[in-house]
C-alpha positions in Angstrom: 15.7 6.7 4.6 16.3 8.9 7.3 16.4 12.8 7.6 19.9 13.0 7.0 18.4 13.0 2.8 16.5 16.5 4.6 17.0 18.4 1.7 14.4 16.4 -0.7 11.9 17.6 1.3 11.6 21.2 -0.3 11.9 20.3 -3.7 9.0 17.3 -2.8 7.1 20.0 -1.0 7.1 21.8 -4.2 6.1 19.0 -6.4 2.8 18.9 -4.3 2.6 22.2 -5.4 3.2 21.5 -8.6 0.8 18.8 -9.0 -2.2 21.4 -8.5 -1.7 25.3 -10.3 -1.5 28.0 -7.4 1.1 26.1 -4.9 -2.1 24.3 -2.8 -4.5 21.1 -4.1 -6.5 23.1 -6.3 -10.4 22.2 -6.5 -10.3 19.2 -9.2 -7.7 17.7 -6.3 -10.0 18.1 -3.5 -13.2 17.4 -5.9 -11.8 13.8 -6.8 -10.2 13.4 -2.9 -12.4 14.5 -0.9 -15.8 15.3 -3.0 -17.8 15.2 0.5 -15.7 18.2 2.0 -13.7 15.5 3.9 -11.2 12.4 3.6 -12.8 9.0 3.7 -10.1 7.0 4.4 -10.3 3.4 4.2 -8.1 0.9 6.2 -8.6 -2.8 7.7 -8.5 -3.7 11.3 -6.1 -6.7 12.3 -5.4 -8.6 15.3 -1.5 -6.5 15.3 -0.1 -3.7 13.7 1.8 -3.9 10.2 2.7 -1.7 7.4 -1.1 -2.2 6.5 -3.1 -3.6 9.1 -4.7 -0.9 11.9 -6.0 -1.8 15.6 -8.2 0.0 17.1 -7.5 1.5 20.6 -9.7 1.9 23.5 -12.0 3.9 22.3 -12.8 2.3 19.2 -10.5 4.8 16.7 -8.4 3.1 14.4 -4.1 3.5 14.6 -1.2 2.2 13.2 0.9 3.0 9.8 -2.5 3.8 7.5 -3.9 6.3 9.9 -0.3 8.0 10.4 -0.4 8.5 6.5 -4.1 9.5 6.2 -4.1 12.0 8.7 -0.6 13.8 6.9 -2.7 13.7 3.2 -6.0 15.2 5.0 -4.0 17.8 6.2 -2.5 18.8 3.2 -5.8 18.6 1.6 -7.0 20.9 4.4 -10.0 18.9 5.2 -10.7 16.2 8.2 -10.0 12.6 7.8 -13.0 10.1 8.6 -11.8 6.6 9.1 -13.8 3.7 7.5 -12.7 0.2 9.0 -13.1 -3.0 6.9 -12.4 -6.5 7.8 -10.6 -7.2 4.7 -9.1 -6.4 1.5 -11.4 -7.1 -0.5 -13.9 -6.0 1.3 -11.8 -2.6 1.5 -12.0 -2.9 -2.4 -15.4 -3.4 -2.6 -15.7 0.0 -0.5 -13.7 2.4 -2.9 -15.2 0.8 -5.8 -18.5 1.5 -4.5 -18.2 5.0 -3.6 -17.8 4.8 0.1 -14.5 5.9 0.6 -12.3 8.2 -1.1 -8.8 6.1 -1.2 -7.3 3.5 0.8 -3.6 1.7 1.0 -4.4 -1.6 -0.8 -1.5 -4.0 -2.3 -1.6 -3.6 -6.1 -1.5 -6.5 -8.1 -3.2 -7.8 -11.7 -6.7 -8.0 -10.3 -6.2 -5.0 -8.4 -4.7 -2.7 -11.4 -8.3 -3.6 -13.2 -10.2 -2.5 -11.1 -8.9 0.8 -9.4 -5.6 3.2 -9.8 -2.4 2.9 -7.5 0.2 5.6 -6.8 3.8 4.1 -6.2 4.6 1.9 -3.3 5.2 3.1 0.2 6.2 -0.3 1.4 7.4 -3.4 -0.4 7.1 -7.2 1.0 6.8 -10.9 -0.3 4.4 -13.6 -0.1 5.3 -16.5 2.2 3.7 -19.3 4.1 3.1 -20.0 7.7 3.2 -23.3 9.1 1.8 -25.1 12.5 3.9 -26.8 15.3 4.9 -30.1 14.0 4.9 -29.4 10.2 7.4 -31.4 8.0 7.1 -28.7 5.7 10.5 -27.0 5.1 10.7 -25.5 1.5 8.1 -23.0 -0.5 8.3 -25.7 -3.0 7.4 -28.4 -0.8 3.6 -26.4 -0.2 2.3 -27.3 -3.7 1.8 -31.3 -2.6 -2.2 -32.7 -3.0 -1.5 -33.2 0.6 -1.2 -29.9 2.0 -4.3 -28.3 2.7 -3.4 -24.2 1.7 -5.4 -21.5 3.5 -5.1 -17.5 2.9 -7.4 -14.8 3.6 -10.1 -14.4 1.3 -9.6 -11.8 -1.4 -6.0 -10.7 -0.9 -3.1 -10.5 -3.4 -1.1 -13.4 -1.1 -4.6 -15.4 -2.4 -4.3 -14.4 -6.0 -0.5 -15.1 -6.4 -0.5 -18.2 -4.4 -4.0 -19.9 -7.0 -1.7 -18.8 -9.7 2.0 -20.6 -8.7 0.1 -24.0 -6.9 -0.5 -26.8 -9.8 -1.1 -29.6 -7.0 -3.4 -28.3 -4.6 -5.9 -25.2 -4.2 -5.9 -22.5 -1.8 -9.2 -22.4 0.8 -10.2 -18.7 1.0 -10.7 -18.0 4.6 -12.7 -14.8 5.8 -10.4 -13.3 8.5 -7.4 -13.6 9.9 -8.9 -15.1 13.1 -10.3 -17.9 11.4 -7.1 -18.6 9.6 -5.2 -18.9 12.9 -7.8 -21.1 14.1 -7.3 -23.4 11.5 -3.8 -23.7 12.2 -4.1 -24.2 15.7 -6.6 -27.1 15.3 -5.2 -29.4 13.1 -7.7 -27.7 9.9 -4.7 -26.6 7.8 -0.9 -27.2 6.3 0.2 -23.5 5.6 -1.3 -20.1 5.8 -0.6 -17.6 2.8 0.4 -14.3 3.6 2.8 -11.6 3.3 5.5 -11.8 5.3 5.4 -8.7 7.1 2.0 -9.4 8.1 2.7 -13.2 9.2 5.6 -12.1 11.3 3.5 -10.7 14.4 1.3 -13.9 14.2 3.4 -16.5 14.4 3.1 -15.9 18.1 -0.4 -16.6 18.2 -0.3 -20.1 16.9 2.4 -21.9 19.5 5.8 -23.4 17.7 4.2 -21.9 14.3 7.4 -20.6 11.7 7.3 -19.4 8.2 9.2 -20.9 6.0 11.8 -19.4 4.4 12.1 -17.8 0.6 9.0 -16.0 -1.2 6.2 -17.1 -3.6 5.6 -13.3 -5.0 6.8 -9.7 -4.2 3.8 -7.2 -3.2 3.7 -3.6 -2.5 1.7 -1.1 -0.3 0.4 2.0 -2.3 -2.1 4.0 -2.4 -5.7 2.9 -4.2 -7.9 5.6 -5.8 -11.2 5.1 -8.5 -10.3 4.9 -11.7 -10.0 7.7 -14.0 -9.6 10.3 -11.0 -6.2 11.3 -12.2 -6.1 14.5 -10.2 -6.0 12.1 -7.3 -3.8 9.7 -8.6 -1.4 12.3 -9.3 -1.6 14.1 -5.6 -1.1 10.5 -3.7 1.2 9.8 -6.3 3.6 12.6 -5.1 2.3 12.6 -1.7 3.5 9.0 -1.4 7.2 9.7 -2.7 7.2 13.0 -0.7 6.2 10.9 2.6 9.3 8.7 1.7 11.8 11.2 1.2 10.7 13.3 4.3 10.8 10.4 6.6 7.3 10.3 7.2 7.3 7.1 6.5 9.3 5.7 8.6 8.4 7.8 12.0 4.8 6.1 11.1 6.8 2.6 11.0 8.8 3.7 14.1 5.5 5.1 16.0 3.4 0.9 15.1 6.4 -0.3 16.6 8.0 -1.6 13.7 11.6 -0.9 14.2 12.9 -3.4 10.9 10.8 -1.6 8.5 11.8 0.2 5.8 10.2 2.1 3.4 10.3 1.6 -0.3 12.6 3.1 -2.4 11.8 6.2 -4.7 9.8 5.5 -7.8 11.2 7.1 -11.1 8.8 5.4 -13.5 5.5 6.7 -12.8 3.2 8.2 -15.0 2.9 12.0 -14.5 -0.4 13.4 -15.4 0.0 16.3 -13.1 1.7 19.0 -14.7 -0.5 20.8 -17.6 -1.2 24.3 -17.6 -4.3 25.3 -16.0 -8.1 25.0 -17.9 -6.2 22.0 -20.0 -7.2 18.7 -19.9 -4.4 16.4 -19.2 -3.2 14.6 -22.4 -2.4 10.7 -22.2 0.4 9.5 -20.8 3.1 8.1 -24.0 4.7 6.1 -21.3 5.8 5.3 -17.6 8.4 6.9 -18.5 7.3 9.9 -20.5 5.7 13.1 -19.7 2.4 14.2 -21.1 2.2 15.8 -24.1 1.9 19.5 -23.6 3.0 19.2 -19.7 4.3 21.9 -18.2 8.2 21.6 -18.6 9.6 22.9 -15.7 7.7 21.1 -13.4 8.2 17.7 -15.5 11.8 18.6 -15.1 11.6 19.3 -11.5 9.4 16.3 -10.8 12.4 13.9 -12.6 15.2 15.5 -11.1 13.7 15.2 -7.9 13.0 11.5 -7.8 15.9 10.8 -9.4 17.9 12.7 -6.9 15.8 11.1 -4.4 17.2 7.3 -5.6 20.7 8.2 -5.6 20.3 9.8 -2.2 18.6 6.2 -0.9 21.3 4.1 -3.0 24.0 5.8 -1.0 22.2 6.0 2.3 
């Protein structure tokens, strides 16, 4: 969405506002965000940019679409960013789940959903395959053979969905994205599972490579905080559909060089925990549709009319 839709911005901008009492995060936002006095971010390194994967420039600091977002939320939050660079997703999980970082984009899925929180998706994609020079493959269905040896990085929802849907053969966990590559180039694999958005930049790197065409799963980009930190989840929550409305989003797409990219479209079925008077607790969410009980009204009312305004706005654009 571009910033024709300009005027969701104010009303977003207030729904940050409204997430925490006073118009700024208020201290239970920053305590669960950044309870170190600054962001530790979390983001994984990649051999090219995508809507998830960072490089790191010449002098070792990490860029690309994560880092765009990271630094906009740490400046909100009025406190500095510090970048923590994995090699993987899981390992990326491990991190948050561990205490080192503070929240990381991560692609939800079952496994996922267990094991930490996810605001709503910045980004949405599919799972394909990727196929060496020479491959007879031609058809997603035509990967599930005893024959076809199935690679995909180790830990990742492409991993998870692919184990699930293959009855014929089993998917070889690799541990980077380099390795995986390798074993296309020489011979050691049949396809590569990945997302799509993330296979398109490689298929350069393995000579006559292609990914075949459909999808074996939808995933989404969001963003991943502890459980039960639903200050947080609420703040990224609205940070993430304020960062698509404002076209955020898509100048941090533009500035990784990812010109086809689009970001995802508003999310009207999240759970709001944010708006309770303040010195209450939140009360449990009824639904992903329905607003706490004892929320407070106008801001619920905002928040829905807002979003919902937001869809139409994206629908017509």
């Amino acid at each position: 969405m571009r910033l024709r839709h300009s005027w969701l911005v104010p009303i977003l901008l207030g729904l940050l506002g409204c997430a925490t009492p006073g118009g700024g995060p208020s201290d239970a936002v920053r305590t669960e965000l950044a309870p170190t006095g600054k962001l530790r971010f979390g983001v994984v390194a990649g051999p090219e940019r995508t809507e998830f994967f960072v490089v790191k420039n010449a002098d070792g600091h990490p860029e690309g679409v994560p880092v765009d977002l990271a630094r906009e939320l740490g400046r909100r939050l009025g406190v500095p960013v510090e970048f923590r660079v994995a090699s993987s997703p899981l390992e990326l999980t491990e991190m948050l789940l561990g205490g080192k970082i503070d929240t990381a984009i991560l692609p939800p899925d079952t496994w996922g959903r267990q094991r930490v929180d996810f605001g709503t998706f910045y980004f949405v994609d599919r799972d394909a395959y990727m196929v060496p020079y020479a491959s007879r493959l031609k058809t997603i269905d035509e990967v599930d053979n005893r024959r076809v040896r199935v690679i995909a990085i180790e830990g990742t929802t492409s991993d998870r969905a692919a184990a699930r849907r293959l009855r014929n053969t089993t998917v070889n966990p690799v541990g980077s994205v380099e390795g995986a590559l390798e074993m296309l180039r020489t011979g050691q694999a049949d396809a590569l599972a990945f997302t799509h958005a993330s296979l398109a930049p490689l298929v350069e790197r393995v000579p006559g490579s292609r990914i075949l065409e459909g999808a074996f799963g939808r995933v989404g980009l969001a963003l991943a905080v502890p459980k039960n930190h639903l200050h947080a989840l609420d703040y990224v929550t609205i940070f993430t559909e304020y960062a698509k409305a404002s076209g955020l989003v898509q100048r941090a797409f533009d500035n990784a060089g990812l010109k086809n990219s689009q970001p995802a479209k508003p999310d009207t079925t999240a759970p709001v925990f944010w708006s309770f008077a303040p010195g209450q607790e939140p009360a449990r969410a009824i639904s992903r549709r329905g607003l706490l009980a004892g929320a407070h009204r106008a801001c619920g009312a905002a928040k829905r009319y807002a979003t919902m305004r937001a869809e139409k706005a994206y629908n017509n654009s």
